[in-house]
Backbone as CSV, one residue per row, in Angstrom:
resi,resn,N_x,N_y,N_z,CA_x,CA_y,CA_z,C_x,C_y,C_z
1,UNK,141.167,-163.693,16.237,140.304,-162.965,17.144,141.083,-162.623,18.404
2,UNK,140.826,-161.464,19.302,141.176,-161.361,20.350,140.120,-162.068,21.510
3,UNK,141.003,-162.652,21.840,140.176,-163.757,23.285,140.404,-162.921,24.642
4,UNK,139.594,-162.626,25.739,140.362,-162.246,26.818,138.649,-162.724,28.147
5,UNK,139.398,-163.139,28.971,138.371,-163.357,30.153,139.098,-162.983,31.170
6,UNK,138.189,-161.935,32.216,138.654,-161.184,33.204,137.603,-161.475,34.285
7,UNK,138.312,-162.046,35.395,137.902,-162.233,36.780,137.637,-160.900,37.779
8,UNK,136.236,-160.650,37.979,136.035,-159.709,39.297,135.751,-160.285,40.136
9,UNK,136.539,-159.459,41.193,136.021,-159.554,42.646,134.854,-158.420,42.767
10,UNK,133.775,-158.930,43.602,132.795,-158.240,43.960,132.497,-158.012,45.313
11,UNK,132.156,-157.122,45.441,131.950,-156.638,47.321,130.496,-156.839,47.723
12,UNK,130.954,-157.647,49.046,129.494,-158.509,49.117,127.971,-157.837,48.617
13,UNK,128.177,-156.650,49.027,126.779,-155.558,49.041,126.409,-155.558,47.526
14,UNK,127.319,-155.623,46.205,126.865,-155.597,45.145,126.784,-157.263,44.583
15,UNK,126.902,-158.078,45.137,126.928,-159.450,44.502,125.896,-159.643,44.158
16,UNK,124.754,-159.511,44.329,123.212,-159.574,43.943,122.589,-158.695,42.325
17,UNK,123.339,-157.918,42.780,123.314,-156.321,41.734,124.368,-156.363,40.492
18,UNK,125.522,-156.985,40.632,126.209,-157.036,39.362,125.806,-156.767,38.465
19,UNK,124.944,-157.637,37.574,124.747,-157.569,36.757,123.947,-156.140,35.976
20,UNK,123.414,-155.765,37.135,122.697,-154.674,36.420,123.120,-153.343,36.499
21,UNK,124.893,-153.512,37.690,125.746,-152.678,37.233,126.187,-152.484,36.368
22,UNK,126.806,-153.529,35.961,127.164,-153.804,34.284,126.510,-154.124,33.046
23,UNK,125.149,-153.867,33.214,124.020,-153.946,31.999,124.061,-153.129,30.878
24,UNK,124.156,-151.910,31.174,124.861,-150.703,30.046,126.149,-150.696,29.745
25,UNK,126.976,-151.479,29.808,128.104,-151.427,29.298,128.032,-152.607,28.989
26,UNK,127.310,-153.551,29.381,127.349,-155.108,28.818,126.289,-154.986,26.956
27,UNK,125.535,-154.427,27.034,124.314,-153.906,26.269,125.164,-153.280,25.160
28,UNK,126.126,-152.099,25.566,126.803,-151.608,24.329,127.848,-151.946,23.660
29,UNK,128.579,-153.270,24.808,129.485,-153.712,23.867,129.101,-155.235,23.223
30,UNK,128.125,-155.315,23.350,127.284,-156.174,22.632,127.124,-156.253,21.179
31,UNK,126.529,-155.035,21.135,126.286,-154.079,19.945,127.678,-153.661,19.132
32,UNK,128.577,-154.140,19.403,130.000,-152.784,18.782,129.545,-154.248,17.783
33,UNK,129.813,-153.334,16.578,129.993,-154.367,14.725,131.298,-155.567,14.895
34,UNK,132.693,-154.912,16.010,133.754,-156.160,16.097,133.345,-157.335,17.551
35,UNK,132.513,-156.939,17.899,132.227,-157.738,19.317,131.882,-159.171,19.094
36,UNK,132.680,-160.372,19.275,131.937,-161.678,18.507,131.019,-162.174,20.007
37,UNK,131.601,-162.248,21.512,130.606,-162.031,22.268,131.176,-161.697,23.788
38,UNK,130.136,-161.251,24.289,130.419,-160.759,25.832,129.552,-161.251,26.819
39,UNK,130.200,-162.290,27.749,129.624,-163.370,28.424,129.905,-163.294,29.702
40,UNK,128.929,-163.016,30.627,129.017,-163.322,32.112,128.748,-164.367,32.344
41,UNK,129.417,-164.804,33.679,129.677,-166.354,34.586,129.709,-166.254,35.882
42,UNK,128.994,-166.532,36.919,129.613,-166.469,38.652,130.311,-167.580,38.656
43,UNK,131.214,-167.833,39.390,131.956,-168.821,39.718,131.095,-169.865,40.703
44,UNK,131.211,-170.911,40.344,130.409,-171.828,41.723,131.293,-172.429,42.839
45,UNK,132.400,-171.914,42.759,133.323,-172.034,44.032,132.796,-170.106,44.770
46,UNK,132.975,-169.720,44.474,132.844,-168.387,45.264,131.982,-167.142,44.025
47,UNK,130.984,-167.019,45.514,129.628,-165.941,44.683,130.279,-164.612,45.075
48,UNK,131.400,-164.341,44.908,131.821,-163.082,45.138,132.904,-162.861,43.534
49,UNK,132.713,-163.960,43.188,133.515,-163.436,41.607,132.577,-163.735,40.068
50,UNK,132.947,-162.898,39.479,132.031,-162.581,38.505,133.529,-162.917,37.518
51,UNK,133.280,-164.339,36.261,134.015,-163.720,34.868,132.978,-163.793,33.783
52,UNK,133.900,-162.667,33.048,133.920,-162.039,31.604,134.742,-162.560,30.726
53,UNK,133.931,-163.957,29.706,134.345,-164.198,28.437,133.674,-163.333,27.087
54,UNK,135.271,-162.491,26.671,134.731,-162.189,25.889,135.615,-162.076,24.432
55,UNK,135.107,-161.591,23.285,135.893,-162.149,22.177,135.696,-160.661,21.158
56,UNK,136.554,-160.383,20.398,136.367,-158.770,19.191,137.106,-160.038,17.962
57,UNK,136.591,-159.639,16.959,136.936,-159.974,15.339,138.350,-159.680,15.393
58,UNK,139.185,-158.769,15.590,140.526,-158.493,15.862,141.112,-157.919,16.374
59,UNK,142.303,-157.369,16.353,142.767,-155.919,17.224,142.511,-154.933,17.043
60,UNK,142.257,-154.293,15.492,140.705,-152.914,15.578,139.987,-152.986,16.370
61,UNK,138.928,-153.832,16.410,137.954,-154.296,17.009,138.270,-153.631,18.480
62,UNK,138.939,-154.599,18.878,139.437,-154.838,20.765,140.361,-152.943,20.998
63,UNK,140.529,-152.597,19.602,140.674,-151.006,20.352,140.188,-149.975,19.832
64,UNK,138.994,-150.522,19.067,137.623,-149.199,18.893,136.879,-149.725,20.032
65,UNK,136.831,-150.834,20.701,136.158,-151.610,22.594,136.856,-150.408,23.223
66,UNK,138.063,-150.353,23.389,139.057,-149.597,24.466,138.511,-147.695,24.232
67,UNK,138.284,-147.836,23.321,138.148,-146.321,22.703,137.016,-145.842,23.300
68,UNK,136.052,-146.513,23.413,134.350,-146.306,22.911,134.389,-145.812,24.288
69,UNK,133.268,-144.776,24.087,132.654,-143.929,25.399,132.150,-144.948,26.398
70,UNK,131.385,-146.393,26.036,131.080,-146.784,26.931,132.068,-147.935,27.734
71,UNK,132.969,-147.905,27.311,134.237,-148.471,27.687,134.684,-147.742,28.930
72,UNK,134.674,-146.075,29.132,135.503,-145.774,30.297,134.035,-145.538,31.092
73,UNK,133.005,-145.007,30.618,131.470,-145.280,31.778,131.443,-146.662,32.532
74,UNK,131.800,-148.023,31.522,131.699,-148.997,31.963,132.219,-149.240,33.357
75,UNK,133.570,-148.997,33.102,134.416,-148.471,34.521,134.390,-147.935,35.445
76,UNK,134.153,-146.689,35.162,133.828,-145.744,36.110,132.336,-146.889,37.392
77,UNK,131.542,-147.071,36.269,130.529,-148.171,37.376,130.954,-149.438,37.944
78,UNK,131.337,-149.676,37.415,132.350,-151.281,38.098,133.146,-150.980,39.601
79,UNK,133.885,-149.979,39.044,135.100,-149.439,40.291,134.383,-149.404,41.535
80,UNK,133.137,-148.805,42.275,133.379,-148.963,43.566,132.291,-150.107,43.878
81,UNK,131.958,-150.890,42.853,131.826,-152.712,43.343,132.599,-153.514,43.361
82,UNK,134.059,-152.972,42.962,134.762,-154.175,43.651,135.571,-154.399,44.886
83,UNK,136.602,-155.342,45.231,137.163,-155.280,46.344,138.292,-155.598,45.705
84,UNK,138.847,-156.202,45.066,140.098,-156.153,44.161,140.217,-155.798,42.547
85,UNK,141.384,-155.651,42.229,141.795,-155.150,40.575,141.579,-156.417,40.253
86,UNK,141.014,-156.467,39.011,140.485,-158.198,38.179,141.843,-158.073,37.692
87,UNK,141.656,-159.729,37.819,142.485,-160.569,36.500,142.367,-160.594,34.953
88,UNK,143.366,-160.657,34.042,142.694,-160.869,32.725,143.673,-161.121,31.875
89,UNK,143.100,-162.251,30.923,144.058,-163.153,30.239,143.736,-162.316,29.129
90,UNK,143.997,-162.019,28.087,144.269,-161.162,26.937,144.987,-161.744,25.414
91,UNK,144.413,-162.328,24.358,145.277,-163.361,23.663,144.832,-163.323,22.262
92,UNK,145.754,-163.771,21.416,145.373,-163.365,19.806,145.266,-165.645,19.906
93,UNK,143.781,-165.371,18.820,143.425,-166.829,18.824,143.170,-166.819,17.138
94,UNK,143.406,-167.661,16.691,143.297,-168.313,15.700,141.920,-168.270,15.208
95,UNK,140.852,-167.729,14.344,139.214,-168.061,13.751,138.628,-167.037,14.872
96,UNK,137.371,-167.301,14.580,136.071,-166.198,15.038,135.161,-167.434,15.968
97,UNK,135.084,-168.386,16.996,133.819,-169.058,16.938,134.522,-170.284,18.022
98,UNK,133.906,-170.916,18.581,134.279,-171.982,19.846,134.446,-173.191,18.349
99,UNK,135.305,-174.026,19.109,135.457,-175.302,18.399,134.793,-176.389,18.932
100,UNK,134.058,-177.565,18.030,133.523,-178.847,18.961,134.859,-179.498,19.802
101,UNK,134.292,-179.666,21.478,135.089,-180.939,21.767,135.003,-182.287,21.691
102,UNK,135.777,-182.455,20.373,135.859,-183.711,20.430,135.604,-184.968,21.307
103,UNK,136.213,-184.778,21.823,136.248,-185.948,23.116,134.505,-186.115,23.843
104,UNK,133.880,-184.991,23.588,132.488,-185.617,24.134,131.899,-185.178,22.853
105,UNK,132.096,-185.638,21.723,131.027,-185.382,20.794,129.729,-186.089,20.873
106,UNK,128.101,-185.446,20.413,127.365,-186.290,20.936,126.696,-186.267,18.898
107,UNK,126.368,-187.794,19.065,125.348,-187.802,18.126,124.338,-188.422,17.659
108,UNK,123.677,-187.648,16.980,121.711,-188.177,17.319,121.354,-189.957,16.688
């Protein structure tokens, strides 16, 4: 699978609103057939950053994402909520799906 989580900075005026900047582009890449998932997070050190875990079945996948009409709309709406260019880790992972951690396994 392709793994990648990308850190925004958000400008104070939209920190409230994020999300529903990014609702239509969160909504359609939801929906793409390679999308395994697309996950928002605020940080609880600082309410001015927003990450994006998200995951495609493979590298088709992650560039019929790049392709798709709502890929450059997505953008286009993001761009003047932020205050910096995000971060983003980008990575070929092994399976489709989170693994148990061990170390705190719980059982009934």
């Amino acid at each position: 699978m392709i793994f990648i989580v990308v850190k925004f900075k958000v400008l104070d005026k939209h920190q409230n609103d994020w999300l529903l900047v990014t609702k239509e582009f969160t909504d359609a890449t939801r929906s793409e057939p390679g999308n395994l998932w697309f996950e928002w997070h605020r940080s609880a050190d600082d309410p001015a950053e927003f990450v994006l875990i998200e995951a495609f079945r493979d590298g088709q996948a992650g560039s019929d994402h790049v392709a798709a009409d709502h890929f450059r709309k997505g953008l286009d709406a993001m761009r003047p909520a932020l205050s910096e260019t995000p971060r983003i880790i980008h990575t070929d992972l092994p399976g489709t799906d989170w693994s148990r951690m061990g170390e705190l396994e719980i059982t009934s």
